[in-house]
C-alpha positions as CSV (number, residue, x, y, z in Angstrom):
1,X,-12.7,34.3,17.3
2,X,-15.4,36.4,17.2
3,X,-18.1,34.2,15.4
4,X,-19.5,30.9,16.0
5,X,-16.6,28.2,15.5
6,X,-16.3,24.6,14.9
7,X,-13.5,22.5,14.9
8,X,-13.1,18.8,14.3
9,X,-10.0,17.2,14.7
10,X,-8.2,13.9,14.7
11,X,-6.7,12.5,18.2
12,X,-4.4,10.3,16.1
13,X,-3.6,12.8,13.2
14,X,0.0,12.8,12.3
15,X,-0.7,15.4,9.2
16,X,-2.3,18.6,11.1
17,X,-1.5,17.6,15.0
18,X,-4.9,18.0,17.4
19,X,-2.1,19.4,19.9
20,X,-1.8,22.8,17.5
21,X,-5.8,23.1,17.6
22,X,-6.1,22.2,21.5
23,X,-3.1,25.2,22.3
24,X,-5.1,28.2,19.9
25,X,-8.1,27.4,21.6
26,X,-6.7,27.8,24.8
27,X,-4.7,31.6,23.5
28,X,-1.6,29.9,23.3
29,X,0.8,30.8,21.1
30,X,2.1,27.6,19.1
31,X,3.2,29.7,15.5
32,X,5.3,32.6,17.2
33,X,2.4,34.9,17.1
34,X,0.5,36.2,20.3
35,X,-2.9,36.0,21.0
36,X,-4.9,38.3,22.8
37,X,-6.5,36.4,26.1
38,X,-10.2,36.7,25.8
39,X,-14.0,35.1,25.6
40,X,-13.5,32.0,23.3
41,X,-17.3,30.6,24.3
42,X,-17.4,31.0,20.4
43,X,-15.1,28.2,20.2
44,X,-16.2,24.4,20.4
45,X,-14.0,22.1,20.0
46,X,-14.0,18.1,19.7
47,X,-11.4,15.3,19.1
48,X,-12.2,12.0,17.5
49,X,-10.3,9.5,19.4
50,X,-8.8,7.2,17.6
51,X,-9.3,8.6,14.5
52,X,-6.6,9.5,11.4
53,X,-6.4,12.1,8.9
54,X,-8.8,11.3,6.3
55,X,-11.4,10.0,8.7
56,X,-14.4,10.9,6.7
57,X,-13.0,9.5,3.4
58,X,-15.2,6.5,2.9
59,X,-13.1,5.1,0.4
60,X,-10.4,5.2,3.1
61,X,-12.2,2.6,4.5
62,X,-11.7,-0.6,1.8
63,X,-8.1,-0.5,3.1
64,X,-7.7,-2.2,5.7
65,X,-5.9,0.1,8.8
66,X,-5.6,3.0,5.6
67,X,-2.7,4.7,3.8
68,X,-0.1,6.2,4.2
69,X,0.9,9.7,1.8
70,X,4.1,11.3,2.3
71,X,4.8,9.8,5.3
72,X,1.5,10.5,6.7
73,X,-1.5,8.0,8.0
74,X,-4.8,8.4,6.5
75,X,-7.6,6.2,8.1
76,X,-11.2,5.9,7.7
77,X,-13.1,5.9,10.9
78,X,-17.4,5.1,10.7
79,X,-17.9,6.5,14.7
80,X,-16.1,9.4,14.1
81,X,-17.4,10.8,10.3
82,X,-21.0,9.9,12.1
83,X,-20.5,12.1,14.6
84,X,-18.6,14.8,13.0
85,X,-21.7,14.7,10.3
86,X,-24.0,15.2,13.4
87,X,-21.8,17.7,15.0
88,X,-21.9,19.7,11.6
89,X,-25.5,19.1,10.9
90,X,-26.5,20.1,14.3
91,X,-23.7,23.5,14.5
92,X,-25.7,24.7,11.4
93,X,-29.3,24.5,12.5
94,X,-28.2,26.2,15.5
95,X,-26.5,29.1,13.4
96,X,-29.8,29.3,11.2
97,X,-32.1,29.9,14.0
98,X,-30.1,33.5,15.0
Protein backbone atom coordinates (compact mmCIF):
# COMPACT_ATOMS: atom_id res chain seq x y z
CA UNK A 1 0.00 0.00 0.00
CA UNK A 2 1.29 3.12 -0.81
CA UNK A 3 -0.70 5.49 1.51
CA UNK A 4 -1.21 5.74 5.12
CA UNK A 5 -3.35 2.54 6.26
CA UNK A 6 -5.41 1.47 8.99
CA UNK A 7 -6.90 -1.63 9.78
CA UNK A 8 -8.97 -2.72 12.69
CA UNK A 9 -9.91 -6.15 13.04
CA UNK A 10 -11.63 -8.65 15.27
CA UNK A 11 -9.32 -11.48 17.08
CA UNK A 12 -12.60 -13.49 17.48
CA UNK A 13 -14.33 -12.61 14.00
CA UNK A 14 -15.77 -15.61 12.38
CA UNK A 15 -17.37 -13.31 9.38
CA UNK A 16 -14.05 -11.60 7.80
CA UNK A 17 -11.12 -13.79 9.64
CA UNK A 18 -8.20 -11.40 11.34
CA UNK A 19 -5.85 -14.37 9.90
CA UNK A 20 -6.71 -13.00 6.05
CA UNK A 21 -5.68 -9.30 7.36
CA UNK A 22 -2.54 -10.57 9.53
CA UNK A 23 -1.16 -12.72 6.01
CA UNK A 24 -1.73 -9.30 3.38
CA UNK A 25 0.08 -7.33 5.69
CA UNK A 26 2.88 -9.54 5.89
CA UNK A 27 2.85 -10.00 1.47
CA UNK A 28 1.39 -13.18 1.65
CA UNK A 29 -0.66 -14.43 -0.72
CA UNK A 30 -4.04 -15.72 0.95
CA UNK A 31 -6.57 -15.11 -2.42
CA UNK A 32 -4.31 -16.69 -5.15
CA UNK A 33 -2.87 -13.50 -6.12
CA UNK A 34 0.88 -12.37 -5.56
CA UNK A 35 2.10 -9.64 -3.92
CA UNK A 36 5.03 -7.80 -4.53
CA UNK A 37 7.49 -7.91 -1.26
CA UNK A 38 8.08 -4.32 -0.19
CA UNK A 39 7.97 -1.27 2.55
CA UNK A 40 4.56 -1.80 4.33
CA UNK A 41 5.55 0.94 7.20
CA UNK A 42 2.31 2.46 5.67
CA UNK A 43 0.54 -0.31 7.19
CA UNK A 44 -0.66 -0.41 10.94
CA UNK A 45 -2.38 -2.89 12.07
CA UNK A 46 -4.34 -3.85 15.39
CA UNK A 47 -6.51 -6.75 16.65
CA UNK A 48 -9.18 -6.42 19.27
CA UNK A 49 -8.84 -9.47 21.37
CA UNK A 50 -11.71 -10.87 22.26
CA UNK A 51 -13.77 -9.01 20.22
CA UNK A 52 -16.71 -10.22 17.46
CA UNK A 53 -17.87 -8.87 14.28
CA UNK A 54 -20.05 -6.05 15.01
CA UNK A 55 -17.96 -4.83 17.96
CA UNK A 56 -18.75 -1.29 17.56
CA UNK A 57 -22.60 -1.84 17.20
CA UNK A 58 -23.84 -0.50 20.44
CA UNK A 59 -27.06 -1.95 20.09
CA UNK A 60 -25.15 -5.21 19.94
CA UNK A 61 -24.57 -4.72 23.29
CA UNK A 62 -28.46 -5.21 25.02
CA UNK A 63 -27.89 -8.83 23.99
CA UNK A 64 -26.37 -10.50 26.23
CA UNK A 65 -23.01 -12.51 24.57
CA UNK A 66 -24.73 -10.99 20.81
CA UNK A 67 -26.22 -12.61 17.69
CA UNK A 68 -25.70 -14.69 15.58
CA UNK A 69 -26.59 -13.92 11.42
CA UNK A 70 -26.09 -16.59 8.99
CA UNK A 71 -24.22 -18.51 10.99
CA UNK A 72 -22.03 -15.74 12.01
CA UNK A 73 -21.30 -14.21 15.77
CA UNK A 74 -21.81 -10.61 16.13
CA UNK A 75 -20.83 -9.14 19.65
CA UNK A 76 -20.59 -5.81 21.07
CA UNK A 77 -17.36 -5.09 22.87
CA UNK A 78 -17.08 -1.34 25.03
CA UNK A 79 -12.81 -1.84 25.25
CA UNK A 80 -12.52 -2.50 21.86
CA UNK A 81 -15.04 0.31 19.91
CA UNK A 82 -13.11 2.77 22.69
CA UNK A 83 -10.07 2.12 21.36
CA UNK A 84 -10.78 1.57 17.80
CA UNK A 85 -12.63 5.21 18.15
CA UNK A 86 -9.16 6.42 19.58
CA UNK A 87 -7.17 4.68 17.07
CA UNK A 88 -9.35 6.30 14.30
CA UNK A 89 -9.50 9.72 15.90
CA UNK A 90 -5.84 9.70 16.51
CA UNK A 91 -4.87 8.05 12.62
CA UNK A 92 -6.73 11.13 11.31
CA UNK A 93 -5.15 14.06 13.19
CA UNK A 94 -1.98 12.53 12.21
CA UNK A 95 -2.93 12.41 8.42
CA UNK A 96 -4.16 16.15 8.73
CA UNK A 97 -1.00 17.52 9.92
CA UNK A 98 0.98 16.35 6.46
Amino acid sequence: MTVPTLILVRELDDWTPANDCMDMVAGKSVIGMSRQPGDRSNVKLIVYPGARHGFDIADLGIVPGGVTVEGHRLEYNEAATAGAAAQVRAFVDNAMKD
